[in-house]
C-alpha positions as CSV (number, residue, x, y, z in Angstrom):
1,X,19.0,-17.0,85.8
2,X,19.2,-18.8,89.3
3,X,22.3,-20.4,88.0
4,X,24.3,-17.2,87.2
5,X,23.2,-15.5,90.4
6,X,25.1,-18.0,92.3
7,X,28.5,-17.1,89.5
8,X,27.3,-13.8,90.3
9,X,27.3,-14.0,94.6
10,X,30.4,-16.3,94.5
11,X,32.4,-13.6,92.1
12,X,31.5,-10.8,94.7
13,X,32.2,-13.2,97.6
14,X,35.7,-11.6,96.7
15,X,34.8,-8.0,98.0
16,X,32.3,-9.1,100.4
17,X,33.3,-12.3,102.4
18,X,30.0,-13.8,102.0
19,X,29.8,-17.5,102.6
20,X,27.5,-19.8,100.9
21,X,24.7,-21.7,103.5
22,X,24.8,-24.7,104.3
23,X,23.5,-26.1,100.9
24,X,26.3,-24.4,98.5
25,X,23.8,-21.6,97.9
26,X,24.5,-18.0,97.9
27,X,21.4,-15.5,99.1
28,X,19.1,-14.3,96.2
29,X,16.7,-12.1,98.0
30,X,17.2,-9.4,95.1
31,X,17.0,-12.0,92.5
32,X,13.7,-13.2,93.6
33,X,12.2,-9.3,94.3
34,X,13.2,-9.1,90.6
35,X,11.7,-12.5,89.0
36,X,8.3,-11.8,91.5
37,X,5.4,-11.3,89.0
38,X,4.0,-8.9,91.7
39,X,6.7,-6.8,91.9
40,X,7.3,-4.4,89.1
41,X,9.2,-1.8,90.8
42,X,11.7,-4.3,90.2
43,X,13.3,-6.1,87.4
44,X,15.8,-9.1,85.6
45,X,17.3,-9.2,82.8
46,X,19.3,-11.3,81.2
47,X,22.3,-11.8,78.7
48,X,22.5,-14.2,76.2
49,X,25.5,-15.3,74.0
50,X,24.4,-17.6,71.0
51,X,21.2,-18.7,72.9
52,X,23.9,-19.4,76.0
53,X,23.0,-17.2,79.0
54,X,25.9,-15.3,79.7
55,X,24.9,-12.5,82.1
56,X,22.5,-10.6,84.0
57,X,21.2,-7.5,85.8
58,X,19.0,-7.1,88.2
59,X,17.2,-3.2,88.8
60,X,15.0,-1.7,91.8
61,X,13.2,1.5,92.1
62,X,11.3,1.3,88.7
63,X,8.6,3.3,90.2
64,X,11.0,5.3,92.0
65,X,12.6,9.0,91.0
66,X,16.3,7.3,90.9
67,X,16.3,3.8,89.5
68,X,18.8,1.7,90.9
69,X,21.1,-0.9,88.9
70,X,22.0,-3.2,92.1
71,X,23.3,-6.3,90.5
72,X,25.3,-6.8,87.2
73,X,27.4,-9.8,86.1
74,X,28.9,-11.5,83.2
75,X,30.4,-14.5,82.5
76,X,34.4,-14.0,82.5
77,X,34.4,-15.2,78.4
78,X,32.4,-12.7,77.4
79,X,33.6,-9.7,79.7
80,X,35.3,-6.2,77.8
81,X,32.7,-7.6,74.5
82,X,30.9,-5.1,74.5
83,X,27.7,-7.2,76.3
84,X,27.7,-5.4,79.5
85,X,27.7,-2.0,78.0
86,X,25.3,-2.6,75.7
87,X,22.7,-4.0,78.4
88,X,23.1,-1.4,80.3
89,X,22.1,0.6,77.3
90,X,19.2,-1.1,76.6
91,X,17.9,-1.3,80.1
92,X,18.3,2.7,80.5
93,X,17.0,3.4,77.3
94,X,13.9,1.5,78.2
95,X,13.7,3.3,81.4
96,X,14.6,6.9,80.6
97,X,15.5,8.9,83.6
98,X,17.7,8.8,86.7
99,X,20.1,6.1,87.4
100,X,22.4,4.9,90.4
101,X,25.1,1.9,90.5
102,X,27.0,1.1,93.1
103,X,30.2,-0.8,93.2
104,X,33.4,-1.4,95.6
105,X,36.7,0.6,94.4
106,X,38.2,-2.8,95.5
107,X,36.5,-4.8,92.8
108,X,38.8,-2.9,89.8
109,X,36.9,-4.5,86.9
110,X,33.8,-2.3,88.3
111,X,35.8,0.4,89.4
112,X,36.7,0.7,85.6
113,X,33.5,-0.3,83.8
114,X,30.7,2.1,85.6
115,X,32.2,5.4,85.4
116,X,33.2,4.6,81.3
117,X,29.4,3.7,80.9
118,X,28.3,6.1,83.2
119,X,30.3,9.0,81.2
120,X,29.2,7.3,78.0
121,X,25.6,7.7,78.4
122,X,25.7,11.2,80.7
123,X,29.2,13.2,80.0
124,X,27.5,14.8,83.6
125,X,27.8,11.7,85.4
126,X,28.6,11.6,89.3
127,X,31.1,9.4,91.2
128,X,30.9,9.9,94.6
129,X,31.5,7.5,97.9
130,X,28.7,6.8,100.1
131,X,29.0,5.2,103.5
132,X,27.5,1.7,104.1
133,X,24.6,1.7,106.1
134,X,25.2,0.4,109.3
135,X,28.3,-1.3,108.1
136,X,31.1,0.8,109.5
137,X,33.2,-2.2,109.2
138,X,33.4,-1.6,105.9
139,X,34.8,1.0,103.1
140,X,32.5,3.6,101.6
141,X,30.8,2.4,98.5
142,X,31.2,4.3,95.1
143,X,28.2,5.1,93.5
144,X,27.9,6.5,89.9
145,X,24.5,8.7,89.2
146,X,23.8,9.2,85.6
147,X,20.8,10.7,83.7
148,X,19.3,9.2,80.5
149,X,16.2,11.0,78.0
150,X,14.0,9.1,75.8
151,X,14.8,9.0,72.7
């Protein structure tokens, strides 16, 4: 999972401008939150393509009113296959309730994906655009809210 984080950090290096350290390495903060044993208000999960890991997703705010997928990545083979959507359906459908993602309009493969999934899973969905905090250097980010049931 380490490894796709970095695919994942150096894909949204696009929209963000983040630079790796001084070792090559992209920051994982959320990635480890998500792998910590003690930390269950958080979660990873990953993707895998005949037994090759092709993706992941990373999710706060288990134990919060509004769940919060905050990072989601797949491998450029396997993208518009049908794996992204149907992780996100598994992960809701584990975790009934309310759910956020956000994304930047300027990355258009999210800008497509999210509200489609959104819609697909709660025809209510929200899109709205939400201000960085205390990044006024940069564009609002668009966050979709959906709502899921147990089945």
């Amino acid at each position: 999972m380490e490894r796709l984080w970095q695919l994942f950090r150096h894909d949204m290096s696009a929209q963000s401008g983040e630079l790796p350290d001084a070792h090559g390495r992209y920051r994982r903060e959320r990635l480890d939150l998500a792998l910590d044993d003690t930390r269950p208000d958080w979660l990873a999960s990953l993707v895998l393509a005949d037994d090759a890991p092709v993706g992941l997703a990373v999710v706060r705010g288990l134990d919060q009113e509004e769940r919060v997928i905050n990072s989601f990545f797949l491998v450029h083979p396997v993208r518009r296959g049908g794996h992204g959507t149907a992780l996100v359906a598994a992960i809701v459908a584990e975790h009934p309730g309310r759910w956020a993602v956000a994304f930047q309009d300027t990355n258009a493969a999210a800008a497509a994906f999210w509200p489609k999934v959104a819609e697909s899973l709660d025809p209510a969905f929200v899109l709205e655009h939400v201000a960085v905090p205390h990044r006024s250097d940069l564009p609002p980010d668009s966050w979709v809210r959906f709502t899921t049931e147990a089945s």
